[in-house]
C-alpha positions in Angstrom: 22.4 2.8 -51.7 22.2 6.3 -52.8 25.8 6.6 -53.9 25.5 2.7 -55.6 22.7 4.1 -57.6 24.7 7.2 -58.9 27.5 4.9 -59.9 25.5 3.1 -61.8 24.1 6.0 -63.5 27.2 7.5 -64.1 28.4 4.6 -66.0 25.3 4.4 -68.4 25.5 8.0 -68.9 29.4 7.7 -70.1 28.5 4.2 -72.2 27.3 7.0 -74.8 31.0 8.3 -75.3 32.7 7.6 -79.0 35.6 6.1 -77.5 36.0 3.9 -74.5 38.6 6.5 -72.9 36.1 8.9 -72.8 33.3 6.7 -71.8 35.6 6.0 -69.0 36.9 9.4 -68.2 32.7 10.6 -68.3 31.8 7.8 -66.3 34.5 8.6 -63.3 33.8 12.6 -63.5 30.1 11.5 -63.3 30.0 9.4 -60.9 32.9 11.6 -58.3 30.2 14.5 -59.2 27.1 12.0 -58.0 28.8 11.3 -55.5 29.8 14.3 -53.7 26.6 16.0 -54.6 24.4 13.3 -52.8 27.4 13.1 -49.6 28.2 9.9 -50.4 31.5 8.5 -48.7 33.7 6.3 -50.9 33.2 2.5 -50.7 35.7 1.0 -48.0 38.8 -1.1 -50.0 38.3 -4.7 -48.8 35.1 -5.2 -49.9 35.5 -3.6 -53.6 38.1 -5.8 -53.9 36.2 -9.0 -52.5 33.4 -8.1 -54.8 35.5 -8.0 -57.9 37.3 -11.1 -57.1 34.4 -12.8 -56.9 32.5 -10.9 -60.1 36.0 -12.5 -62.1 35.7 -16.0 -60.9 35.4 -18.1 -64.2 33.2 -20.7 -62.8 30.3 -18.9 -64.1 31.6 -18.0 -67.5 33.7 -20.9 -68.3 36.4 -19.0 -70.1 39.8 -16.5 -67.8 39.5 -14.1 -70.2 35.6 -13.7 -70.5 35.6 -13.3 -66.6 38.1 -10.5 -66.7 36.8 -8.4 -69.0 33.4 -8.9 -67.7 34.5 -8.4 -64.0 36.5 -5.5 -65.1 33.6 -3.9 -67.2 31.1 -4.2 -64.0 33.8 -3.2 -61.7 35.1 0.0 -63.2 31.6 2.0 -61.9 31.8 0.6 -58.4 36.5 1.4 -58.7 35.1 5.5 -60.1 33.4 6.6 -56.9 35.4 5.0 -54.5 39.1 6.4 -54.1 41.0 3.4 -53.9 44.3 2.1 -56.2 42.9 0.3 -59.3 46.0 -1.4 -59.6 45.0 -3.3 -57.0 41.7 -4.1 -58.2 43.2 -5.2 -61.6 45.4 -7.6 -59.4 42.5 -9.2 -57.4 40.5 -10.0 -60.9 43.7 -11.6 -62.3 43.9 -13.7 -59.2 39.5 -14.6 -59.3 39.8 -15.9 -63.0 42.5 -18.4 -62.6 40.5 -20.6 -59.9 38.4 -23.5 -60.6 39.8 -24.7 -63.7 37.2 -27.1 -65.7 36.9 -28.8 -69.0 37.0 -25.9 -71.5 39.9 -24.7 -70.1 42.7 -25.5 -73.0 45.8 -25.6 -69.9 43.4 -28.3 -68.5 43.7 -30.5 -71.5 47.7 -30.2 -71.5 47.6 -30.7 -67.6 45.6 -34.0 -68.6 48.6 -35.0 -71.2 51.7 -34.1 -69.8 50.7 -36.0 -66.5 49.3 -38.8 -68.6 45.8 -38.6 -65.7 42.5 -39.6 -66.3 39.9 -36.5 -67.1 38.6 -36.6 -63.2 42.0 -36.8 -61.7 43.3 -33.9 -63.7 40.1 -32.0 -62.9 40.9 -32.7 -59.5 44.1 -32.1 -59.2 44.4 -28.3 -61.8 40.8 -27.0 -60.0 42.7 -27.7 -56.5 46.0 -26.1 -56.9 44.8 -23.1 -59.3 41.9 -22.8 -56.6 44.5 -22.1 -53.8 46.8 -20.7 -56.1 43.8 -17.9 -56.7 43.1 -17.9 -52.9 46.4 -17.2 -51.7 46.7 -14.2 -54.4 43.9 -12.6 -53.0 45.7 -12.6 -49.1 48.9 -11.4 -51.2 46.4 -8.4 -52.6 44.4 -7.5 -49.7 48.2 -7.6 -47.5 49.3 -5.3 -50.4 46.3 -2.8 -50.2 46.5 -2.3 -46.3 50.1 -1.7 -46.6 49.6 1.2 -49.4 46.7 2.1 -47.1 49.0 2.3 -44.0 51.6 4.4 -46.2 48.7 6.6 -47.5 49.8 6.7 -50.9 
């Protein structure tokens, strides 16, 4: 808990930066520093990306792009002390904020038309395919990850 805590600090500590590259940048440095001070090891890969695929589901927030940059904004203290690809994280919250597609969705609403459905068969039919859709990304992601992880690059 001792290296979640540092994390966490770090990424206060670089919120006072002018520009969000250097918050960023100060926040990473940080938190690496924190880290190693306090012999911390980094955060194993399958659950930081579990966590933020679940932080960028949009069922709580209503809105894809609210859930990314929320998700992304919580996940970059836990992605600076932990050593693994951040290109992978960035793919696992793309793939959390297109499941369970609801009314204030606009794609919904043109699902709805183009179908010519009623507003519980399209909500229905769009939460269950973007729902798998979102599922079966993350086993394309987490396949990805232990394959860079097996090729140690």
């Amino acid at each position: 808990m001792e290296g979640a805590g540092a994390v966490c600090a770090a990424h206060g500590f670089g919120a006072l930066s002018a520009t969000p590259e250097a918050a960023t940048a100060k926040a990473m440095t940080t938190a690496h520093r924190l880290a190693a001070s306090q012999g911390a090891r980094p955060i194993a890969a399958y659950p930081l990306t579990l966590i933020v695929y679940i932080l960028s589901l949009r069922v709580a927030l209503g809105s894809a792009t609210v859930a990314v940059v929320t998700a992304s904004g919580v996940g970059l203290p836990l992605l600076a002390g932990s050593g693994v690809h951040p290109e992978i994280k960035v793919l696992a919250i793309s793939c959390g904020s297109i499941a369970f597609s609801h009314v204030n969705d606009p794609g919904l609403w043109m699902f709805k038309e183009y179908f010519n459905l009623s507003v519980i068969d399209a909500i229905k039919a769009r939460t269950t395919y973007t729902t798998v859709l979102s599922v079966l990304g993350l086993g394309g992601v987490l396949a990805m990850e232990s394959v860079l992880d097996a090729l140690s690059v």
